[in-house]
N, C-alpha and C positions, 0 to 999 in steps of 0.2 A: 504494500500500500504506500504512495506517495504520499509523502507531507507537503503539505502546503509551501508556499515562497511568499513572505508577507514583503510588502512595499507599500510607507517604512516598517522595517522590523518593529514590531510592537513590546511596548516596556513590559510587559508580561506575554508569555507564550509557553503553553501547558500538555503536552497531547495526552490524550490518554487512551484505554484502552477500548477496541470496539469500533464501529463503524455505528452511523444514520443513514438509512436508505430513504426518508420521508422528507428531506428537503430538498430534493433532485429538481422537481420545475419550481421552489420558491421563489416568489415576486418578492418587488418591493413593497408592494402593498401587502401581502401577506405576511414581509419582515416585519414589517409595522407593527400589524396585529399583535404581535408576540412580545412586543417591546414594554419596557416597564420603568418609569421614570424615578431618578434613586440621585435625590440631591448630597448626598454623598459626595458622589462623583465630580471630576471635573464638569464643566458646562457641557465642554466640547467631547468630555472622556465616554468610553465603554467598557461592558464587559461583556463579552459573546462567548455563550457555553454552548457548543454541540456534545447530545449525549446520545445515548442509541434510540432514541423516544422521541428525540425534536430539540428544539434548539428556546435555548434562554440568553434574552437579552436585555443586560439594565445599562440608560442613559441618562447622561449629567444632564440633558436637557434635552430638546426637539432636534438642537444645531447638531447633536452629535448622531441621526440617524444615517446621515449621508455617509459620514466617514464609515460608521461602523459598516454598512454593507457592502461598500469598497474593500473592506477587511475579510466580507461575508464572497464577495465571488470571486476573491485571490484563495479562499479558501476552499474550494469546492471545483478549481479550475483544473487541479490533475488528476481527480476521480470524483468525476462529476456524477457515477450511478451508487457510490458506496463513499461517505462523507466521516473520511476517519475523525474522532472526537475527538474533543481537549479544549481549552479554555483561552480565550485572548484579551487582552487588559490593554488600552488605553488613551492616551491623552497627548495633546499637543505642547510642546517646549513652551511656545509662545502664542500667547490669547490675541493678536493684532499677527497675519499673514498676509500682507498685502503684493498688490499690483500694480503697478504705474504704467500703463500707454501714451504716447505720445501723439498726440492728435493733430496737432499744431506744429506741423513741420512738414507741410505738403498732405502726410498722408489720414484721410478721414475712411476710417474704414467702415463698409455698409453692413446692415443689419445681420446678415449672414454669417461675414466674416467676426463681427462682436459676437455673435452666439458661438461661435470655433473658441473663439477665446475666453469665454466663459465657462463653456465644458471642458478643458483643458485646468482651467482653476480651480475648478470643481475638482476634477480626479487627482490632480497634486496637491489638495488639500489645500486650499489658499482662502482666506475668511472676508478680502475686501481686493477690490477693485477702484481703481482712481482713472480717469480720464485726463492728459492733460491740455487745459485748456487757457487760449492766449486770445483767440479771436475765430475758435471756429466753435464756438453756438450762435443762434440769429435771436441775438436780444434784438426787440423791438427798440426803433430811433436810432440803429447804429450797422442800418446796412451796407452804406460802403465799403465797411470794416471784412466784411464776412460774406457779400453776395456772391465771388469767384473761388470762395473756400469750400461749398459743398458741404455746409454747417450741419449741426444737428439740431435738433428742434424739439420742444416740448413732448411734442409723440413718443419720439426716441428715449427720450431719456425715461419718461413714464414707462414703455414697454423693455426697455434693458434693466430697469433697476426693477418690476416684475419676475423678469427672466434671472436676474440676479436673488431675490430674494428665495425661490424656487430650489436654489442649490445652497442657501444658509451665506450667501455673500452679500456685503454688505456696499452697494456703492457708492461712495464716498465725492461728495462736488470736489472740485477741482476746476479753479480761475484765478491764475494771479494777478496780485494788484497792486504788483509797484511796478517791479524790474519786468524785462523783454516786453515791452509794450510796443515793438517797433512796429510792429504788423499797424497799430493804430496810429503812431506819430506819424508812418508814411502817409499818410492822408489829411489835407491841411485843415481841413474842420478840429484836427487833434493836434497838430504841435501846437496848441494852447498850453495844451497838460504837460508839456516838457521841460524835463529838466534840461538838457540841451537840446532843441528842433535842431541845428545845424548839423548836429554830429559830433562825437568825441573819439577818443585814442584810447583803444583797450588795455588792459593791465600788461598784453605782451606785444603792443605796437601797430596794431590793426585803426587804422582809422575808419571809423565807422558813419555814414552818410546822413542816417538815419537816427535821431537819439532813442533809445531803450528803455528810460526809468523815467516815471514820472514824477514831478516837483511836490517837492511835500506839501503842498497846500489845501484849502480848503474846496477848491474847485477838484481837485481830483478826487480827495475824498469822496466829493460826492457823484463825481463820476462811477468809481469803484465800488461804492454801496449801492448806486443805483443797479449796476450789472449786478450787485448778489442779491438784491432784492427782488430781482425777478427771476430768480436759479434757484436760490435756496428753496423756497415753497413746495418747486417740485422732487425734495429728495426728503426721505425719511430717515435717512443715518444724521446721530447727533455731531455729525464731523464736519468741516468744511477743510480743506488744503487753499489757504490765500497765497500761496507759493512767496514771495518775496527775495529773493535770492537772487545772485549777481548785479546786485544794481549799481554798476561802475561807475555810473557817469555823476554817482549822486554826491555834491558839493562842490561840483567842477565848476556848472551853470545858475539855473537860479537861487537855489540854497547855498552859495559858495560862501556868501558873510556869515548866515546864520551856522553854518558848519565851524566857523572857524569860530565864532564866538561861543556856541552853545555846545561844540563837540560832535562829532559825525555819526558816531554813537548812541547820543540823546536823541539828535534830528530822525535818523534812521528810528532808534524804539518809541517814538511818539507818534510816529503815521503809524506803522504797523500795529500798534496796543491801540490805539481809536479803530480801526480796523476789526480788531479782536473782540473790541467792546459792542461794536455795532451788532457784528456776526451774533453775542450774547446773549444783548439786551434783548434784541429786533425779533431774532431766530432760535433762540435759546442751543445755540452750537458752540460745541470748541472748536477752534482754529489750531490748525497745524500750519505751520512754516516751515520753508528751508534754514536752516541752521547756519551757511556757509556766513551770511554779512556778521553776526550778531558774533562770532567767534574773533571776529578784530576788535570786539570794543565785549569782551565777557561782562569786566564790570556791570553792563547793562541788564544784564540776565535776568536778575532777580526784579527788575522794574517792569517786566511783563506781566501780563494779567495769570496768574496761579493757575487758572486752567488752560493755559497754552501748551499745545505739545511740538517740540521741536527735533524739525527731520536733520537728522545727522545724514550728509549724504556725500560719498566720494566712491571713485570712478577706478582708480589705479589702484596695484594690487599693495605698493607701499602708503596708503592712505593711512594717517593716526587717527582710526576709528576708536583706539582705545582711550588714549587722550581725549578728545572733542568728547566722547561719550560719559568723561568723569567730568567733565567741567559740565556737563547738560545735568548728570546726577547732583553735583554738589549745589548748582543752581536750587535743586528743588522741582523743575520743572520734569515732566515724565517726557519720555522722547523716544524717538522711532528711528531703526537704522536703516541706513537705506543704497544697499551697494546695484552695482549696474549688469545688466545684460552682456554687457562687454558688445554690443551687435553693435552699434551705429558706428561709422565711417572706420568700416573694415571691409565692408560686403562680406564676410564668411566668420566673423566673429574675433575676439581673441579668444583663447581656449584656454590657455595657459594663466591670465591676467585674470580671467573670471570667476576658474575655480578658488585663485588666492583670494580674489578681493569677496568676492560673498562669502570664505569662512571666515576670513578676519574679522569679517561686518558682524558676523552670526557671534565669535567668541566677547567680541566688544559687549555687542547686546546682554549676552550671557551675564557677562561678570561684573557688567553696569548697573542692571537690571532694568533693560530698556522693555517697555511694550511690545515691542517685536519687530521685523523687519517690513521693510517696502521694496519688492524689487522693484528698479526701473527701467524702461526699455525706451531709450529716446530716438530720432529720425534726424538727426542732424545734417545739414546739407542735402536736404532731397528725399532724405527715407531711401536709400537705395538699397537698404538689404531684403533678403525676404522674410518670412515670417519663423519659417524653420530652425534659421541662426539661433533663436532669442529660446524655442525649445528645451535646451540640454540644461539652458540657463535657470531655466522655468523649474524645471526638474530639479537643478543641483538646491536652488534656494527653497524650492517647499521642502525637500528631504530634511535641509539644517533648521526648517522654520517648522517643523512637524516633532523632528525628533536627533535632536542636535548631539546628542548624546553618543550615536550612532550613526552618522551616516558617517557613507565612502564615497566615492567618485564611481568605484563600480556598480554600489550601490541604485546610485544615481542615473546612471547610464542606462543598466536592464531596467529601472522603472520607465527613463524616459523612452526606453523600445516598447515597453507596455501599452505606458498611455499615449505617450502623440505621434507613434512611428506603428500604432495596433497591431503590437509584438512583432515587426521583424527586425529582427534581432540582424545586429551591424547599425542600422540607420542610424542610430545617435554616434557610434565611433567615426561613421561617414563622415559629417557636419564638423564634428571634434576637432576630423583628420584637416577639415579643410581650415578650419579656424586656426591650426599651427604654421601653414605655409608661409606667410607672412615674417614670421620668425627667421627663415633662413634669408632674410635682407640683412636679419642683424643690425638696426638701425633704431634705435632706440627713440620713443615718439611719447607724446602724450594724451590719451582722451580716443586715439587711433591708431590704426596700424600703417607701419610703415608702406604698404603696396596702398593703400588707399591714399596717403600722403602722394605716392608718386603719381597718382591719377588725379587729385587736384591738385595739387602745384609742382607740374611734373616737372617745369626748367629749373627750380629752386631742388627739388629732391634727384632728380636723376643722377647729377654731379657728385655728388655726394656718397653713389652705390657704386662698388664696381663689377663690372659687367658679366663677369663670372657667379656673384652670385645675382645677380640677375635672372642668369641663364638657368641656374640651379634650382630659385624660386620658379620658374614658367615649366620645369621639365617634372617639378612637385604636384604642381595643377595639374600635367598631363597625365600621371600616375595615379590620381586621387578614383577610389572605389568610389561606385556611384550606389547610393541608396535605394532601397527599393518603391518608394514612396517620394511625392513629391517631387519626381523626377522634372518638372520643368521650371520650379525653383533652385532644383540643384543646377540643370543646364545653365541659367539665367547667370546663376552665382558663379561658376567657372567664366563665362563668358567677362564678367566683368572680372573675375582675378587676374583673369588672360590679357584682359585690356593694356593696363596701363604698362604691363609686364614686356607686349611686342612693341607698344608707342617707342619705349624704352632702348629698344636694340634695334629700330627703325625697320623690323619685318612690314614687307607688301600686306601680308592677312591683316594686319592692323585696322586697316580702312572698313574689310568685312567684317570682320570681329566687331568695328563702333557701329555700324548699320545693323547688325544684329542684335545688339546690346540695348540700342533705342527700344527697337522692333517686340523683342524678348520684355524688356519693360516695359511697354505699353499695355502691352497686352496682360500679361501678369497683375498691373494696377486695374485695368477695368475688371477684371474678374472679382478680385476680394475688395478694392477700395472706389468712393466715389471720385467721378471727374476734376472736381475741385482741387488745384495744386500738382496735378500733373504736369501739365504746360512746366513750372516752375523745379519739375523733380526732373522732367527729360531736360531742361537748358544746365544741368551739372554735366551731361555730358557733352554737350557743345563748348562748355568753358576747356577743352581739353583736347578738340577734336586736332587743332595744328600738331603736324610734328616738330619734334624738336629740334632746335635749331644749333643747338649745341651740343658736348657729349659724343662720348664714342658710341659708333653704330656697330651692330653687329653685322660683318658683310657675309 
């Protein structure tokens, strides 16, 4: 008789003797039936007894029925006509498992493709979902901002946070309201609200056209509570995400005295705690924040309103999630950690940078005793990866956010063949395989991978590699095993590793390779996302289409 393969391994597991032959066709609704609620228990926790008679099940609450019969058909999957007995116990690491999509970076994904990713949160065990949002909902009085984004809309969000509730997840708003405001300063009804309309010079020399934060005043206030006054109503989680994070340009332009006299630190925590107050008073929500600005000026910590919860969140696998995480604990204030997908401007992930930076995030959380973690999955520059990259990611962070105690990377892998590759087993080492290619440029980057650097700023990165491993990186991609699943996302993703790799060594296929690459992404995007910000995600490829004019070719 087989024993079970539990994913995650569960904090008790008991087998005992004997076999069940009477829970062969059990439904969900029939598990239900059986279920016996034992506050005891964790919220989230179970206990599932199969005996040779039927099956006993007590839950910490309703939220834990989902889990436990994900526990129930890993259980009964290698003898599914004779259900060997024994006992399974338990509970999640962490009470807060969230999700962050990026919504606002070209890609709005449609109704279909948000239900894939909500059944996918569901079987990894994940308790919240966040959308993030900059300027694609269609608030009413504010449609230039959003008419060529392919927004979502009151419908939407009603029938996702339905569909969400259905699987015990929880959708959490998400709209910030300081920082990357650019979407709306581009439009001149809006550089009123700017801290600089002309443009400023980013922390690593980037001159920016467009200004991104808006000026602490009282006009933006009430732009920014106007937008959560008509969002909030339609959510029922007591949370909002007001995001507030990287807001560069703020004390450069029109706060530059008041900064200087009052501190950059006060300025910054006085817009955002009126903010927090509003969300409060108005909506009776807590606000979560990004953590990044509030960390140059700590002293400010404790001047936040008590129920603020602040996202710890960094990107690189040498990130001091430990640090930042005990200045959030000694503050007082409770706080959320929040490591990345590693997916955006890579096209094939980093593999290696992911797996570090989500345990680190996980061990911070741990020993800080943060709420739990947030993965995030961002679109930077285009959204040009596919959906599959963010997969292994999904996987590695519900495992450490489910049962931290225990998970592996192998672990991790055969669950992620489980649930979003529907066991065939390789898919996820596929994706892995190809998230390490990158690596062998050996060129050390930030926030991306090196092969993605050489495809957007190829005459500044090409110089730089030499052409040997060049050659060595493109003859990686030609070796890469191809997955059984998702085959035209994987084509899609080789095409573009290939790209920037021939521009590089001045190969003829170069030219077919970017006509297919358009072609391949066009189409890929009408199928899971809407029309909106396309236009804007195929012109990342046109910024790249010249060859290069310098650098050795390969002849």
């Amino acid at each position: 008789m087989s024993q079970p393969v539990f994913f995650p391994h569960p904090k008790a597991w008991t087998p005992a003797k004997g076999v069940c032959t009477s829970l062969v066709e059990l439904t969900l609704n029939e598990f239900w039936l059986d279920a016996h609620l034992d506050p005891s228990l964790n919220p989230e926790g179970y206990a599932l007894q199969i005996t040779p008679t039927g099956i006993y099940l007590r839950l910490g609450s309703d939220r834990a029925l989902h889990y436990a019969w994900l526990h129930f058909e890993q259980w009964r999957k290698p003898s599914p006509e004779a259900i060997p007995c024994g006992e399974v116990k338990d509970h999640p690491t962490f009470p807060r498992r969230g999700f962050m999509l990026d919504i606002s970076r070209c890609k709005v994904p449609t109704r279909e493709s948000l239900e894939e990713w909500v059944h996918l949160l569901a079987d990894f065990r994940y308790n919240e979902l966040q959308l993030y949002t900059e300027h694609t909902f269609a608030y009413k009085g504010h449609r230039p901002v959003w008419e060529h984004a392919s927004p979502l809309d009151k419908e939407d969000i009603l029938w996702l946070q339905s569909l969400c509730q259905s699987y015990s997840i929880e959708l959490v708003p998400n709209q910030n309201c300081f920082g990357h405001f650019e979407r709306w300063i581009g439009h001149s009804d809006y550089r009123k609200y700017a801290e600089t309309p002309d443009g400023f010079i980013t922390p690593w020399g980037e001159h920016r056209h467009v200004g991104s934060v808006l000026k602490p005043d009282q006009a933006s206030y009430d732009l920014v509570t106007g937008l959560l006054d008509e969002i909030l109503p339609l959510f029922e989680s007591p949370l909002i995400n007001i995001g507030c994070d990287e807001t560069f340009e703020l004390g450069q332009g029109a706060s530059k005295e008041r900064c200087k006299k009052e501190g950059f630190g006060k300025v910054y925590t006085e817009f955002v705690s009126r903010i927090m107050k509003h969300v409060s008073e108005k909506h009776g929500k807590r606000a979560q924040f990004w953590g990044d600005i509030i960390l140059k000026s700590p002293e400010e910590l404790r001047q936040f309103p008590k129920d603020a919860i602040a996202l710890e969140w960094g990107y690189e696998a040498d990130h001091p999630f430990d640090a930042d995480s005990k200045l959030f604990k000694e503050s007082g204030l409770d706080f959320v950690v929040c490591p990345g997908s590693s997916s955006w401007q890579s096209f094939a992930g980093r593999t290696e940078n992911m797996f570090v930076n989500i345990r680190k995030a996980t061990e911070a959380a741990q020993e800080n005793e943060a709420l739990g973690l947030l993965l995030t999955d961002w679109g930077d520059f285009g959204h040009l990866q596919q959906n599959p990259v963010t997969y292994p990611a999904l996987a590695w962070c519900g495992l450490n956010a489910w049962a931290q105690e225990t998970a592996s990377i192998e672990t991790a892998t055969l669950w992620c063949d489980e649930v979003a590759f529907k066991n065939n087993s390789g898919d996820t080492d596929a994706w892995l395989a190809a998230g390490r290619v990158s690596d062998l440029l050996e060129k050390p980057t930030h926030n991306s991978s090196p092969l993605f650097q050489l495809f957007r700023n190829p005459e500044e990165t090409r110089p730089l590699l030499p052409i040997e491993k060049i050659k060595n990186c493109l003859e990686a991609v030609d070796n890469l095993q191809a997955p059984s699943m998702y085959t035209k996302e994987w084509e899609q993703t080789l095409r573009n590793l290939r790209l920037p790799l021939l521009r590089a060594l001045g190969r003829k296929e170069a030219d077919e390779c970017h006509r297919l690459s358009i072609e391949g992404h066009e189409k890929l995007w009408r199928q899971r996302n809407r029309e909106g910000g396309l236009a804007e995600s195929v012109s990342m490829y046109s910024s790249m289409a010249r060859d290069l004019k310098t650098g050795d070719k390969d002849e």
